[in-house]
N, CA, C and O atoms as a GROMACS GRO file, in nm:
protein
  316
    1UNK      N    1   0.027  -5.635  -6.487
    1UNK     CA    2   0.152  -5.591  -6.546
    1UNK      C    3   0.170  -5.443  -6.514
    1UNK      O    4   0.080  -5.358  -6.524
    2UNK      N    5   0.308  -5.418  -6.472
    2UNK     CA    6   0.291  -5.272  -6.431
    2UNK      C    7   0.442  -5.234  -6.544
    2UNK      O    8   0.503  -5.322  -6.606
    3UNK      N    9   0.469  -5.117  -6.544
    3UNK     CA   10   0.615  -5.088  -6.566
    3UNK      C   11   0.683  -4.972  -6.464
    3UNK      O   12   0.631  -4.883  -6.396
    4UNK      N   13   0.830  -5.018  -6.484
    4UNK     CA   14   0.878  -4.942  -6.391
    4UNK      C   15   0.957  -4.808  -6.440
    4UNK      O   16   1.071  -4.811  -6.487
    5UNK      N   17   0.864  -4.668  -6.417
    5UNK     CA   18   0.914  -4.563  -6.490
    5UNK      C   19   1.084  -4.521  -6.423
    5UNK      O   20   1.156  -4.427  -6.454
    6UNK      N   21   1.096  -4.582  -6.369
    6UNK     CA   22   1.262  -4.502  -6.335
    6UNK      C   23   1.310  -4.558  -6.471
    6UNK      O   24   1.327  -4.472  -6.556
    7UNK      N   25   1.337  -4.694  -6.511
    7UNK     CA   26   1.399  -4.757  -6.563
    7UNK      C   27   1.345  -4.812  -6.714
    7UNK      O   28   1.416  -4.824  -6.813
    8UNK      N   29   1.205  -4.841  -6.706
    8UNK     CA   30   1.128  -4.834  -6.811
    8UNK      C   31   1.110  -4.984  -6.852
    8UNK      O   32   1.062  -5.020  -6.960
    9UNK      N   33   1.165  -5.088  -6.725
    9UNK     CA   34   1.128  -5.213  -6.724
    9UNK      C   35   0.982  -5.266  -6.721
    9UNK      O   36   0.891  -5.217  -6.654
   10UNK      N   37   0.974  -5.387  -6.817
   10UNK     CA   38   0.852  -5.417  -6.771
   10UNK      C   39   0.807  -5.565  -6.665
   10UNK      O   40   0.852  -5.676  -6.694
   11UNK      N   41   0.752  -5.552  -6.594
   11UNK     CA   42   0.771  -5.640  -6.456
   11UNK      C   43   0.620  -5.738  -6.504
   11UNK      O   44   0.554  -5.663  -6.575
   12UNK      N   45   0.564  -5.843  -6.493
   12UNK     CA   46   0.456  -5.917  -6.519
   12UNK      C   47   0.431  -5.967  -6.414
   12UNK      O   48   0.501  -6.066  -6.428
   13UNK      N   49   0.365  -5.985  -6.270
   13UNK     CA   50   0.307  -6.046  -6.188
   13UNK      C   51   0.424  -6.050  -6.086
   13UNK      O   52   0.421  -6.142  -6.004
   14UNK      N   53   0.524  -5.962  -6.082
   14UNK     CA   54   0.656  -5.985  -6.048
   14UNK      C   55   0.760  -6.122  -6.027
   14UNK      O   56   0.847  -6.158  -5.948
   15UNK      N   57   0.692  -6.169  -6.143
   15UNK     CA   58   0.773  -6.340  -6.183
   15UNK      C   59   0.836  -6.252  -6.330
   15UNK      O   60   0.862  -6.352  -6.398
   16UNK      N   61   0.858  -6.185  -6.380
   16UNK     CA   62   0.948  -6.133  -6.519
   16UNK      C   63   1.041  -5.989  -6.493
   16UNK      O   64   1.016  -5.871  -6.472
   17UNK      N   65   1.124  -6.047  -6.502
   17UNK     CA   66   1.232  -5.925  -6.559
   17UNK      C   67   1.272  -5.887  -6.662
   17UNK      O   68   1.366  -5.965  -6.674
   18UNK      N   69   1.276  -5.809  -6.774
   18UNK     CA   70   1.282  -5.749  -6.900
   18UNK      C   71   1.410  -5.653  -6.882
   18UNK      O   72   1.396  -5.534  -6.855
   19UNK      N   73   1.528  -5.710  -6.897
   19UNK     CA   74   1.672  -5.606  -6.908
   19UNK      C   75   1.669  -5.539  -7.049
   19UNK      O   76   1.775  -5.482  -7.077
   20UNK      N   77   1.554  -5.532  -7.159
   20UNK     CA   78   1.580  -5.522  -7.265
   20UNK      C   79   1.581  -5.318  -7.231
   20UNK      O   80   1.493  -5.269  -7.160
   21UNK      N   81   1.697  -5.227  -7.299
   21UNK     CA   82   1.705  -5.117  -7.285
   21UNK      C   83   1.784  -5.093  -7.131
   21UNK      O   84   1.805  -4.972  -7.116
   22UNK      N   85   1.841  -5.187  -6.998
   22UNK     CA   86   1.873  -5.100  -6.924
   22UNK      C   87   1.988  -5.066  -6.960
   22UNK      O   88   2.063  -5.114  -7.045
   23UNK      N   89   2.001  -4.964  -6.878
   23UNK     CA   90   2.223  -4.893  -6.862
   23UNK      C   91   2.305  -5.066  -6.797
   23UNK      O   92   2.257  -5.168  -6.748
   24UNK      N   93   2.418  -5.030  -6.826
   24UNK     CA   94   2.530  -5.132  -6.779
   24UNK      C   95   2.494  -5.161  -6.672
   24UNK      O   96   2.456  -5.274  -6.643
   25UNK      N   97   2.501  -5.035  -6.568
   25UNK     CA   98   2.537  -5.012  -6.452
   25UNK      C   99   2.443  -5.004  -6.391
   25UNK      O  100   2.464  -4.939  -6.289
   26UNK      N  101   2.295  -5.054  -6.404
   26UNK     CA  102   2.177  -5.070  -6.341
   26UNK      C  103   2.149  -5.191  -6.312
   26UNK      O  104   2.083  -5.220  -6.212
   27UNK      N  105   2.209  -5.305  -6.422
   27UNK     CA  106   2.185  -5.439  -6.383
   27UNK      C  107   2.210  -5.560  -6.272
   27UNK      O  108   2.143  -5.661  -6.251
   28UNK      N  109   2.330  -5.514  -6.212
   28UNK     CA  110   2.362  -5.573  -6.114
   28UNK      C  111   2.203  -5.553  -6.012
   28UNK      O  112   2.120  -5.638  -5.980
   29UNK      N  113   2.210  -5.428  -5.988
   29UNK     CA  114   2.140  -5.365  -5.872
   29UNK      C  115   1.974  -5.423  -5.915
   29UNK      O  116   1.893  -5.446  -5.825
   30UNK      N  117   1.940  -5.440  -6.051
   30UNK     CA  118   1.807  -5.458  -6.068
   30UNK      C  119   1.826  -5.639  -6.078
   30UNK      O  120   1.739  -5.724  -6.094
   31UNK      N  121   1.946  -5.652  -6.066
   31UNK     CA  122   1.890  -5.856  -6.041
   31UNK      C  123   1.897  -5.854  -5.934
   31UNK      O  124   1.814  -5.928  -5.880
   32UNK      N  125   1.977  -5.789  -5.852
   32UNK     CA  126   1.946  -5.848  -5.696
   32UNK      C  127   1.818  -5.787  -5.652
   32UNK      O  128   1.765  -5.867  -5.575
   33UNK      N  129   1.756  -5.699  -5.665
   33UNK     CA  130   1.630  -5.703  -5.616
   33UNK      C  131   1.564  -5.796  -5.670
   33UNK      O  132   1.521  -5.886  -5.600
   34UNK      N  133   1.546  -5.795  -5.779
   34UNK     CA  134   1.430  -5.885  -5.846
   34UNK      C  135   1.443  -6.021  -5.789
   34UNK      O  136   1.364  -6.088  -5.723
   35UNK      N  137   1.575  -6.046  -5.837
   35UNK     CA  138   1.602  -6.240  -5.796
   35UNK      C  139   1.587  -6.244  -5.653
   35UNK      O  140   1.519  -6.342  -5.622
   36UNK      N  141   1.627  -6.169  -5.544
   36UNK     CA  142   1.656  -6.185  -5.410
   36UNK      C  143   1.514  -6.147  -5.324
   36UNK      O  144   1.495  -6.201  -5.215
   37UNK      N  145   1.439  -6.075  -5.366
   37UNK     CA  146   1.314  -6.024  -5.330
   37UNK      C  147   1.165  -6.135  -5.405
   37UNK      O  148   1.054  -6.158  -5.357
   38UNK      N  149   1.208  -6.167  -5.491
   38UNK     CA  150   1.095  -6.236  -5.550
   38UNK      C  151   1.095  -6.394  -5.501
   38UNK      O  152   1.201  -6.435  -5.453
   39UNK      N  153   1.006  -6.467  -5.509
   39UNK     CA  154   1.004  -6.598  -5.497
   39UNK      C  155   1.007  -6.704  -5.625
   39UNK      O  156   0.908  -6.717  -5.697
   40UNK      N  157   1.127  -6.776  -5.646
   40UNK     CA  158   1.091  -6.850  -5.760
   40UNK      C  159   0.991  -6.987  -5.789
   40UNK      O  160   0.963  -7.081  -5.714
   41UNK      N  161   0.953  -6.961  -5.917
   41UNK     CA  162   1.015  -6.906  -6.003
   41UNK      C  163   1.049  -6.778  -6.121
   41UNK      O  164   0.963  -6.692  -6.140
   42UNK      N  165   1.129  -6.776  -6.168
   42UNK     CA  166   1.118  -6.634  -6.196
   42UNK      C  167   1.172  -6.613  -6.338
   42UNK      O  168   1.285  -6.660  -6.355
   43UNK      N  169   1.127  -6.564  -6.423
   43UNK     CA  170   1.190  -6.548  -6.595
   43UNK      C  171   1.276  -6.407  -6.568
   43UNK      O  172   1.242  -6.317  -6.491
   44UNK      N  173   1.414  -6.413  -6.665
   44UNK     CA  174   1.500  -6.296  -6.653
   44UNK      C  175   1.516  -6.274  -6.808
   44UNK      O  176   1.594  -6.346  -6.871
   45UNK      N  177   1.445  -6.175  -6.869
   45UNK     CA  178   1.510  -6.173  -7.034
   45UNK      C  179   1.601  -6.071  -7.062
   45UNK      O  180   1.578  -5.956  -7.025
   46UNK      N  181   1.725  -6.109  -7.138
   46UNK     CA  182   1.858  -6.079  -7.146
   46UNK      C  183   1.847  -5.965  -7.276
   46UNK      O  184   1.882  -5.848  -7.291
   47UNK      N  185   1.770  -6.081  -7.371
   47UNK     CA  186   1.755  -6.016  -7.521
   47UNK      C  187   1.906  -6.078  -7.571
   47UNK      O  188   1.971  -6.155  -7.500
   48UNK      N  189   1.961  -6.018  -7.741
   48UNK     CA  190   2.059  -6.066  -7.724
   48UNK      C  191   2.189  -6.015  -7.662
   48UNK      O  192   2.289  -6.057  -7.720
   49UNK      N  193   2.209  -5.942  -7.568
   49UNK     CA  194   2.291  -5.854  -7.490
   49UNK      C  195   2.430  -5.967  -7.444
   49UNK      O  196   2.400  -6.053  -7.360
   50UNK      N  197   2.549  -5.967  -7.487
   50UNK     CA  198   2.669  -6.083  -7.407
   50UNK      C  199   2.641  -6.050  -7.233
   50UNK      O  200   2.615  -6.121  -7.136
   51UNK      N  201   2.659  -5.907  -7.256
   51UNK     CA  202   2.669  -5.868  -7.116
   51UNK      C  203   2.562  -5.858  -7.012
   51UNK      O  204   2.583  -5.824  -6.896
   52UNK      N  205   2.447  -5.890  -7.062
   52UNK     CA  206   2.335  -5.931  -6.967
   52UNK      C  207   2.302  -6.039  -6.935
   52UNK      O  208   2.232  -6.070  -6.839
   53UNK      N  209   2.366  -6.130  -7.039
   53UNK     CA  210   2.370  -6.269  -7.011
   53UNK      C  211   2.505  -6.330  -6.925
   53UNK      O  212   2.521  -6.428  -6.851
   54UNK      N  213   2.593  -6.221  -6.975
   54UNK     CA  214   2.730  -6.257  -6.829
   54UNK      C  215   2.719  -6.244  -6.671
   54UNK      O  216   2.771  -6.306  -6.579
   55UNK      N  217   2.586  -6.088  -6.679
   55UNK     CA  218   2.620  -6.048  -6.535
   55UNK      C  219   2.496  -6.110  -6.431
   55UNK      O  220   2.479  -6.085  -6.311
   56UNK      N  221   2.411  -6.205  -6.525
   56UNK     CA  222   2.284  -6.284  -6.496
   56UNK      C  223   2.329  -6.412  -6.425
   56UNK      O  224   2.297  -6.437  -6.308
   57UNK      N  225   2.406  -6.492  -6.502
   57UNK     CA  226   2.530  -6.609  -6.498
   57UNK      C  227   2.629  -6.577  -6.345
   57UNK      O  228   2.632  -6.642  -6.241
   58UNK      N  229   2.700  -6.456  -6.383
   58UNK     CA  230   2.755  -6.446  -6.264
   58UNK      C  231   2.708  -6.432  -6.181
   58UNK      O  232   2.756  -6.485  -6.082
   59UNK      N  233   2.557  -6.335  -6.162
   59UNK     CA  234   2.476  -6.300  -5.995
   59UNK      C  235   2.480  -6.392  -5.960
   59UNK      O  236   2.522  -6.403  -5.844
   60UNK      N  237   2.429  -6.553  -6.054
   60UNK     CA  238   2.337  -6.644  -6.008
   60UNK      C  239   2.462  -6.700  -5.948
   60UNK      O  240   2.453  -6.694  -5.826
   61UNK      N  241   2.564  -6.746  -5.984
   61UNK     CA  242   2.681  -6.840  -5.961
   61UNK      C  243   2.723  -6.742  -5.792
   61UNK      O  244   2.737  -6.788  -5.679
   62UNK      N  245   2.730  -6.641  -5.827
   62UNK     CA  246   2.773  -6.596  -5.692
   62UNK      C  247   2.660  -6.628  -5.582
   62UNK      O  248   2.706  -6.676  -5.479
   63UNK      N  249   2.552  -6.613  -5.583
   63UNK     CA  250   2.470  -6.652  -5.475
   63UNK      C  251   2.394  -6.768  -5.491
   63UNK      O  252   2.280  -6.774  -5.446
   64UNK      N  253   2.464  -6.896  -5.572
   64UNK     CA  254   2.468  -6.998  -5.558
   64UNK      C  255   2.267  -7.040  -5.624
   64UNK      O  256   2.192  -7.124  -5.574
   65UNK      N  257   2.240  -6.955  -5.732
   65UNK     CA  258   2.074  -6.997  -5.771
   65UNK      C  259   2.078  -7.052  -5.880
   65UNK      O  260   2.151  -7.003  -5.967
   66UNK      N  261   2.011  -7.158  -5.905
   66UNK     CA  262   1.949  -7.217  -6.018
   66UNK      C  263   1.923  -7.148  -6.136
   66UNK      O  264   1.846  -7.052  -6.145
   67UNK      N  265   1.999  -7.206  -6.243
   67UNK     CA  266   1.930  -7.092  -6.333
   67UNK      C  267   1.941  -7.155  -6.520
   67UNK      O  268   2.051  -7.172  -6.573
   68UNK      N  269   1.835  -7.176  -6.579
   68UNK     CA  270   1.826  -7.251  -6.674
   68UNK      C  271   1.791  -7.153  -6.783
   68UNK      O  272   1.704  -7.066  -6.773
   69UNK      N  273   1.888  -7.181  -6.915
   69UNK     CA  274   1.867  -7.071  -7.052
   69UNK      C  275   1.714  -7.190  -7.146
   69UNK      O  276   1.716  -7.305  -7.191
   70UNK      N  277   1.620  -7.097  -7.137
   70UNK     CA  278   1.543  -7.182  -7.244
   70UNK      C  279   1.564  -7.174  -7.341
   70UNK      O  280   1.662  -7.110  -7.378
   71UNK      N  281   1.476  -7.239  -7.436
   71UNK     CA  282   1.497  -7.235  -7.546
   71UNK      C  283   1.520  -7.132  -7.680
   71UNK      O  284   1.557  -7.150  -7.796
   72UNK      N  285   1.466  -6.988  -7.580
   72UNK     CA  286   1.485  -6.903  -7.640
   72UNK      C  287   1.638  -6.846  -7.599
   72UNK      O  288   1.659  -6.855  -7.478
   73UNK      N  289   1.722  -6.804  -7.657
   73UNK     CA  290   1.873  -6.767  -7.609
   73UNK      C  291   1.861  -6.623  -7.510
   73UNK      O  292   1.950  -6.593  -7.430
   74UNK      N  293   1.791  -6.577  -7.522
   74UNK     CA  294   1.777  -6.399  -7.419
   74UNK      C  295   1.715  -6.462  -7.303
   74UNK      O  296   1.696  -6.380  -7.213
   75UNK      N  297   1.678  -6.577  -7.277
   75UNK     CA  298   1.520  -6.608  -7.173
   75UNK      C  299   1.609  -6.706  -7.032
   75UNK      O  300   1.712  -6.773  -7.038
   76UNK      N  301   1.560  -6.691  -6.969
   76UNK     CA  302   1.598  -6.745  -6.866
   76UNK      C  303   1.522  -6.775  -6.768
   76UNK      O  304   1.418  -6.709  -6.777
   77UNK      N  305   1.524  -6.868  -6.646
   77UNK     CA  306   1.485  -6.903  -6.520
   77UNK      C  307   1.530  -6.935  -6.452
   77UNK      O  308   1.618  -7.021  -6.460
   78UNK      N  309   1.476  -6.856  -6.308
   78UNK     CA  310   1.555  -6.866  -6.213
   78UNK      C  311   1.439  -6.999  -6.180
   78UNK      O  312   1.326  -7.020  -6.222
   79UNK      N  313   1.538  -7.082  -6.074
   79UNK     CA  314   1.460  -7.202  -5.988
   79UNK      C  315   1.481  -7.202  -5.892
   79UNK      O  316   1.430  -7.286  -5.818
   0.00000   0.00000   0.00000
């Protein structure tokens, strides 16, 4: 497990993304690395944020990825 001091994410085996605390305007840019660079599968946690869960929904829909809300409502996977 490392974290990432620009942003203060915490990354786990680089299969987890933790949006909990970023800016608006960092998230786009930190799902496409993560989702597009990593191999799934891959956990994305939203927390309860509308808007991290909108712009998660939309990455995925725009570049056409799999993507399932578990059972927890912030939690996600990419497939």
């Amino acid at each position: 497990m490392y974290m990432d001091t620009v942003n203060g994410n915490i990354m786990m085996n680089n299969k987890t993304l933790d949006l909990h605390g970023v800016r608006h305007e960092d998230v786009e840019r930190l799902l496409e690395n993560f989702i597009l660079l990593n191999t799934p599968p891959l956990t994305v946690i939203t927390g309860n944020s509308d808007y991290m869960r909108y712009e998660l929904e939309n990455f995925c829909s725009k570049h056409k990825i799999t993507l399932e809300r578990w059972a927890n409502w912030g939690e996600y996977k990419i497939l």
